[in-house]
C-alpha positions in Angstrom: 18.1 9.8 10.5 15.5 12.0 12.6 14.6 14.1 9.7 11.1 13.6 8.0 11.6 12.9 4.6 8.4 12.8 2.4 8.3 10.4 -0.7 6.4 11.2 -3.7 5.1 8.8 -6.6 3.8 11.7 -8.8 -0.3 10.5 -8.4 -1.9 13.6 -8.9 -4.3 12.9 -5.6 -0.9 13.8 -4.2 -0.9 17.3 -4.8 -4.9 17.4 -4.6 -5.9 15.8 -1.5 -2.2 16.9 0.1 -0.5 13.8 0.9 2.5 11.6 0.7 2.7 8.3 -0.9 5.2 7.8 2.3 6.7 9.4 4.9 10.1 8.2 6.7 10.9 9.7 10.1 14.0 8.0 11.5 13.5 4.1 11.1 9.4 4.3 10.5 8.2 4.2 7.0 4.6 4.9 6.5 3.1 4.9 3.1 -0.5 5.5 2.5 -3.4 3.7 1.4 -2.2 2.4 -2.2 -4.9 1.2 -4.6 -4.7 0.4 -8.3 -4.4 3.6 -9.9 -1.2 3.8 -12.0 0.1 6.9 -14.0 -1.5 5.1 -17.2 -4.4 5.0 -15.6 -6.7 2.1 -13.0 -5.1 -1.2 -13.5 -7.3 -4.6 -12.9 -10.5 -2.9 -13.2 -13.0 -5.3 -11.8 -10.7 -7.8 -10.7 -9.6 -7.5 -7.0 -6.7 -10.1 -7.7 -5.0 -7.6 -9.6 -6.0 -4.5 -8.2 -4.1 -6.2 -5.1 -1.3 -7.0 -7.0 -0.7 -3.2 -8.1 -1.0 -1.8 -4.9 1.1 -3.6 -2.9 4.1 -3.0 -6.6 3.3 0.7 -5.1 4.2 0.2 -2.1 7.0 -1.7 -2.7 8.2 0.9 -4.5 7.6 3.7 -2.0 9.5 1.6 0.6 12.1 1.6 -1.7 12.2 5.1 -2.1 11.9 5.8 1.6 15.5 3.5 1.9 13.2 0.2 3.1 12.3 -2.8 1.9 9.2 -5.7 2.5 11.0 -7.1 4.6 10.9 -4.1 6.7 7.0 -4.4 6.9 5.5 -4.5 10.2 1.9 -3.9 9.2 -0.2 -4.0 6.8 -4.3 -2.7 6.8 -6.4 -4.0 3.9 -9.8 -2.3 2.8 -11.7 -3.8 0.6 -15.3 -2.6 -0.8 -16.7 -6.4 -0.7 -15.7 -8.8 1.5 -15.7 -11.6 -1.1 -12.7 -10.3 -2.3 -11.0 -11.7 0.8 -9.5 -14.7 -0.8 -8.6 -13.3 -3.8 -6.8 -10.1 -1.7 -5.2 -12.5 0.9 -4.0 -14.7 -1.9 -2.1 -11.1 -3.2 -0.9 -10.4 -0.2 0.6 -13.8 0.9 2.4 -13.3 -2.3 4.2 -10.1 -1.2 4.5 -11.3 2.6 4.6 -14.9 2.9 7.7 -15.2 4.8 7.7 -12.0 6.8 3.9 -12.0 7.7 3.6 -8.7 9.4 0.3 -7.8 11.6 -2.1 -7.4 9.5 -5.7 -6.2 9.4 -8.6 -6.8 6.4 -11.9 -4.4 7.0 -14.6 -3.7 4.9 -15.4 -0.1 3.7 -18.9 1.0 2.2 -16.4 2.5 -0.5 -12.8 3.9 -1.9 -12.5 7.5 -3.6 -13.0 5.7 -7.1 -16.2 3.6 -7.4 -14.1 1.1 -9.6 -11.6 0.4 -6.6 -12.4 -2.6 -4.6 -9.5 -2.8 -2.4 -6.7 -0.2 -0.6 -3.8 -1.2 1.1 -1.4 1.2 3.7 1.8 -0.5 5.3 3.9 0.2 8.0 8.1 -0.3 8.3 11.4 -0.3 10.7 14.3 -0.3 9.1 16.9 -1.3 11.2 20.0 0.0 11.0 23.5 -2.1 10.7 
């Protein structure tokens, strides 16, 4: 597989900002920075924990529609608005990548496209093919 194949969630940034949730070219699956914003609307509102939790269900579910899985992870970049949200993001994470622990990198940003969003999380696969 050498073709680019965009993936779609339906956000409506999508089509706004001009962007893929992922993009698949051969075995590299990139999706983009996934926050808490669901089609109903911002889950975990002032709890990073949860807002965590959503993003990383979204990018599960692009890698699934890009033919990949967690297990195909090889990085992962955190941004979070407040660095005290480190434990409670890193607990979220270790949830999702425990066993695989791909590189990883947690940064603080002075702040996400929502003022509501503490945390933003992109991911990086190879899917290997047998």
């Amino acid at each position: 597989m050498n073709s680019r194949q965009n993936i779609s969630s339906g956000g409506p940034y999508e089509d706004i900002v001009g962007y893929s949730r992922a993009v698949r070219v051969g075995p590299h699956v990139y999706v983009s920075g996934c926050t808490s914003m669901t089609p109903q609307g911002m889950a975990g509102v002032g709890d990073a924990y949860e807002q965590a939790m959503q993003a990383l269900r979204t990018i599960e579910a692009a890698l699934k529609a890009g033919g990949a899985a967690l297990t195909d992870v090889v990085r992962t970049r955190i941004y979070l608005t407040d660095m005290a949200d480190s434990d409670a993001v890193g607990r979220a994470h270790t949830e999702f990548f425990r066993a695989i622990k791909p590189a990883a990198t947690m940064v603080a940003v002075s702040a996400l496209i929502h003022p509501e969003m503490r945390v933003e999380i992109e991911a990086e696969a190879y899917v290997t093919e047998i």
